[in-house]
N, C-alpha and C positions, 0 to 999 in steps of 0.2 A: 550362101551369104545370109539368106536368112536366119540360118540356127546362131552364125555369128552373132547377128544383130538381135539374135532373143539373149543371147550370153551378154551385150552389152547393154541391153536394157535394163537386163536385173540388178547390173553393177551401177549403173546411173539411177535408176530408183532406189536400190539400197544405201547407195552412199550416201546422195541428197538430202533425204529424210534425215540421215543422223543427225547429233546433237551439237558431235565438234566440224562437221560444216557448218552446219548455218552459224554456230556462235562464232567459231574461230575465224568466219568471213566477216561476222558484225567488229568482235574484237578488232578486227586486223583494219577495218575503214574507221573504227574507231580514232584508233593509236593514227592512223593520217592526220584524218582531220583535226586531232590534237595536235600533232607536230607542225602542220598546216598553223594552227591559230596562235600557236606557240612562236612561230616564226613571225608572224604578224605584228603580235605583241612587243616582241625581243624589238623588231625592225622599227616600230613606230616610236620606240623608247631608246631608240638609241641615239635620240640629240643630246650634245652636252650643254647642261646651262649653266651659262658661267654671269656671276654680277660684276658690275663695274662701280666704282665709288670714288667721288671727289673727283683728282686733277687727272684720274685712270679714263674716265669718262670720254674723252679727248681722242683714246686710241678705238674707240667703240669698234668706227667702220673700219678702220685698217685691221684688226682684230677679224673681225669677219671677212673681208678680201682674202686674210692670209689664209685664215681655217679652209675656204673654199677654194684655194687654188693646190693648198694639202688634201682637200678631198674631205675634211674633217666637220661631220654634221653639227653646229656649234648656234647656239642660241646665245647672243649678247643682249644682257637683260639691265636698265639703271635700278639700283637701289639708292636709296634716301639718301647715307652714312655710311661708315664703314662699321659701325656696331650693330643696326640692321642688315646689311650684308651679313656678317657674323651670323647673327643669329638664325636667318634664313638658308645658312649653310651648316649650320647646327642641327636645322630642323629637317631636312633635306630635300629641301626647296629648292636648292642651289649646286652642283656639282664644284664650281669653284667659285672663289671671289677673288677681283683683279682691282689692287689699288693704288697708287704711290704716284709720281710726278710720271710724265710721259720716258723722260729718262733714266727714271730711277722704278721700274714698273715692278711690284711684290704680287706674288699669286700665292693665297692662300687656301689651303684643302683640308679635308677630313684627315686623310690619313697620308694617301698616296698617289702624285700628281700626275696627268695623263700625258706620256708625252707628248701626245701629237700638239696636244692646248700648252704643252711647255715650249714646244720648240717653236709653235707659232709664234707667241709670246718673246721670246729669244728672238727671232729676225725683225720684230718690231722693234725690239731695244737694239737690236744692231742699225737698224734703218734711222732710229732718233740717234744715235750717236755720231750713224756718220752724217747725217745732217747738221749735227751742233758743229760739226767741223769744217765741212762743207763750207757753212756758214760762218765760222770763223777766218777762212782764206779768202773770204769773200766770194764766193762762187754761190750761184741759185740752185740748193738742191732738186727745185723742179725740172730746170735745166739737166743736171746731171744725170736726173732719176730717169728722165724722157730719154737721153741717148743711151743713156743701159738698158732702157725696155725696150731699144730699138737693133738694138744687134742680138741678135739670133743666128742657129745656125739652122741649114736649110736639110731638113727630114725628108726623103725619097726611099720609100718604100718600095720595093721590088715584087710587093704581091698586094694585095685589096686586104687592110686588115676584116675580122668580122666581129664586130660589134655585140654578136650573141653568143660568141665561141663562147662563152662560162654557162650558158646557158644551156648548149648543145651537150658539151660532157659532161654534166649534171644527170640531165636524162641519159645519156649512155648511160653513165656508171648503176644508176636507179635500173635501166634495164636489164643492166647485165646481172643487177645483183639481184632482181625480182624472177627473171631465168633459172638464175641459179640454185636460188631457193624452191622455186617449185617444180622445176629440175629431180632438187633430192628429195624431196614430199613425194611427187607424185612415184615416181621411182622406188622409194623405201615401200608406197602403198601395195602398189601391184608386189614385191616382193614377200610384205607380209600376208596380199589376200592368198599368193600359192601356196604356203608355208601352209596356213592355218585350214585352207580347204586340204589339205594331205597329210597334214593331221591329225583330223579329225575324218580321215576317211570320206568326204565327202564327194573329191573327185575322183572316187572309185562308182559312184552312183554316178556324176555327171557324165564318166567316159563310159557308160554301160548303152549309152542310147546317144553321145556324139563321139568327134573325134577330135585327137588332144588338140591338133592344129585348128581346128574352130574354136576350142577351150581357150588357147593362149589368146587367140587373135580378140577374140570379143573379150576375153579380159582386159588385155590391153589398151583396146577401143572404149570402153564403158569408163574404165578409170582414167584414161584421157579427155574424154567428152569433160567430167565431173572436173578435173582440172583445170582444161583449159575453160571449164563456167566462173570458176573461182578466181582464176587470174585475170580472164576477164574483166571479172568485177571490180577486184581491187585496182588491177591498174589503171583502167579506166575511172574510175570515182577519184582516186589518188590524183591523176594528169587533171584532170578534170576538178580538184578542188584549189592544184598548184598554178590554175589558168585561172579561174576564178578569183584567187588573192591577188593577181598580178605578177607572182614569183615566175612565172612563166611569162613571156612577150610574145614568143615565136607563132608564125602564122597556123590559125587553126588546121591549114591544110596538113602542113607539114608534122604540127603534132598528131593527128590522124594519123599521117604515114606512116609514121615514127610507133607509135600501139598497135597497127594492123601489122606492120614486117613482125614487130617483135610476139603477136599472137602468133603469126606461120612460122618461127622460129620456136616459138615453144612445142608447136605440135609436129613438126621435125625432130626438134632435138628428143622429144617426148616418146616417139616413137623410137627413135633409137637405142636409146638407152634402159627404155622399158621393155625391151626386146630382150636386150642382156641382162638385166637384174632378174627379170620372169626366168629365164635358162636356168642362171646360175643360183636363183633359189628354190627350184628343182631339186637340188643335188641334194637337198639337206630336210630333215623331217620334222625338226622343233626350231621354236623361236630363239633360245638360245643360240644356235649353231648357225643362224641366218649369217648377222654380222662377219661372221669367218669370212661368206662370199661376197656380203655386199659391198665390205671397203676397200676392194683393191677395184671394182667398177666406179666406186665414189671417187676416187683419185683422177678418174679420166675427168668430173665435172671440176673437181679440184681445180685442177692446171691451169685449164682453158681463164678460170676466174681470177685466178693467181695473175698470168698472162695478162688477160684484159684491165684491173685495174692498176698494174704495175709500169704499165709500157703505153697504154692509149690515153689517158688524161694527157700525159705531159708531150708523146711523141703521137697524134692521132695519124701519121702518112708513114708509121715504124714500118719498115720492110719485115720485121718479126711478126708483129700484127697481122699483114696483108698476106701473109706468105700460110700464116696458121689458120687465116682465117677462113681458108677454103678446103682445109684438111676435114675430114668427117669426125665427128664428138669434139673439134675446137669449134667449127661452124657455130654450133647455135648457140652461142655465148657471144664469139669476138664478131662474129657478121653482122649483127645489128646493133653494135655500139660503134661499129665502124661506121657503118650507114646514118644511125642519129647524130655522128659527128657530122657529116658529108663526104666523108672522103674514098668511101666505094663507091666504084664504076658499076656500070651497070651490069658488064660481064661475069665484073666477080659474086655478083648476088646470082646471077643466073648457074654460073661454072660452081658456087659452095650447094646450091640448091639439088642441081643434079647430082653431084658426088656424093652429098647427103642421101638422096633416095635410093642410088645403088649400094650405096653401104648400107643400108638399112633392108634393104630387099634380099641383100644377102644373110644380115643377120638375123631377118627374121626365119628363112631358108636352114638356118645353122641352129638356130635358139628353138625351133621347134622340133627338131632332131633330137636335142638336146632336152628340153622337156617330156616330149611322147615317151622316152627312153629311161626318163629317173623318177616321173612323177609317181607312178604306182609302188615305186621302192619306198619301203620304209623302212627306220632301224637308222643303220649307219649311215654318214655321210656315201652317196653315190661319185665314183669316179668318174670325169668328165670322156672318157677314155669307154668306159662299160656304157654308160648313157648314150653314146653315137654310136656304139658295136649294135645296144639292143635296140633302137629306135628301126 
């Protein structure tokens, strides 16, 4: 283990030091925190302000009741006139102006009017009409108004709604898709570091004084470590600046939980698939010729991603989801976007966990066969067939 962990130190201080980690970790909390402040921005600007002018002024509050019982963030503002209005909506002071008698109510706009502030508008002028009529048969529209606000029908819910569910698969999806991505980083990495050390002849020196299976294994180890510092960072500084705007409510504890499973699901899934790409970029001597074997491996993170945001936002208890999400290479994708939903048990994070480490025990058992056997080949692509004959 120690020659391991000298082959993984080199790869953790070499990596480190470069130019596109540290930049592409600044870039990468950069572009957050942008979208972070963006989202801010967008959020805090998106009241509509609408003026009222002359006999319009009458519907002010009912105008506001109605926007907020539509859910529609609306600013009801007096202006002086209706030529002030105008003008202030010229200037773009004003998103609309609302004028004319309470029954005969005119909303006028820039260009083109918002429904939500249209339709609002629309059930006040239906509320003044049938009031005029109301009042015309002689009946007290407050009278009438009161026993229609009073028949409802009665809502029984068969489960506890949750108030944060939009919140929960947000971060799933964020997880699954922050996985996914350094999933095929770290993965492409260790496949280009083999290629280029075989190459360039290099791991003809390295295997002259270890052996290939210490070679792969602190390969693999080194550029894992450097990974998972990376994703680290980002996603953490990321959760952590989407808690800070408020864009996030859920309890500190929970988002913790939620960034620590999805670390130990990176360094699982990390491990496995860095297992196979190492193997299968063995077989091959130039960087050219890489891609032949890495995309049919990429396909396996593919799916799993495909799967999870196609079927868990909208179905998060899919028996497809829960069924895949304990299969080995769908685990570390669908298991922790099931989990930041709430809806795995604790069995199946324990039963994806182990199935993970035996599939991964064995392909490192296999990928290093597989390695010891093609690495010292140069020239043509190596047969996967010749690779385990000669290992």
């Amino acid at each position: 283990m120690s020659v391991v962990w000298l082959v993984a130190r080199r790869e953790v201080v070499t990596r480190v030091r470069t130019r596109s980690f540290v930049v592409g970790t600044l870039v990468t909390i950069a572009i957050l925190g942008l979208y972070v402040a963006v989202t801010m921005f967008v959020g805090a600007n998106q009241t509509t302000k609408v003026g009222v002018a002359g006999q319009a002024t009458a519907v002010a509050e009912q105008l506001r009741v109605v926007a907020d019982e539509r859910g529609k963030a609306l600013e009801v503002l007096d202006v002086d006139d209706e030529a002030a209005g105008l003008a202030r909506l010229r200037d773009g002071e004003l998103d609309a102006l609302v004028t004319g008698a309470p029954d005969a109510l005119r909303l006028v706009v820039e260009q083109q009017a918002d429904p939500e502030l249209a339709g609002a508008l629309d059930t006040i002028a239906r509320q003044q009409a049938l009031d005029a009529e109301l009042a015309k048969s002689g009946l007290d529209p407050a009278a009438v108004h009161s026993t229609m606000d009073s028949a409802q029908v009665l809502v029984t819910s068969l489960e506890q709604p949750d108030p944060q569910r939009g919140e929960r698969i947000g971060i799933a999806v964020a997880a699954g898709l922050m996985l996914y991505m350094f999933l095929i980083m770290a993965g492409q990495t260790v496949a280009q570091g083999v290629v280029e050390e075989k190459s360039s002849r290099v791991v003809e020196i390295l295997l002259s004084t270890i052996r290939p299976g210490q070679l792969l294994t602190g390969k693999v180890i080194g550029i894992g470590l450097v990974g998972l510092l990376q994703f680290g960072i980002i996603s953490g500084t990321g959760l952590a600046a989407a808690a800070g705007a408020g864009a996030v409510t859920l309890p500190k504890g929970a988002l913790a939980g939620s960034l620590a499973l999805t670390l130990v699901w990176f360094v699982l899934g990390y491990f496995f698939f860095a297992t196979i790409l190492a193997a299968a970029a063995s077989l091959v001597s130039r960087q050219e010729e890489l891609q032949s074997v890495v995309s049919p491996v990429s396909v396996l993170l593919v799916l799993p991603f495909v799967v999870a945001v196609s079927v868990l936002p909208g179905d998060p208890d899919s028996t497809t989801g829960a069924v895949l999400s304990l299969v080995p290479g769908f685990s570390p994708v669908l298991m922790p976007m099931r989990a930041a939903l709430g809806v795995a048990a604790t069995w199946e994070l324990v039963v994806s966990v182990v199935l993970t480490l035996v599939a991964t025990a064995a392909l490192l058992r296999l990928g290093g066969r597989v390695y010891a056997g093609a690495v010292l080949r140069t020239g043509a692509r190596v047969r996967l067939g010749d690779a385990l004959r000669r290992s």
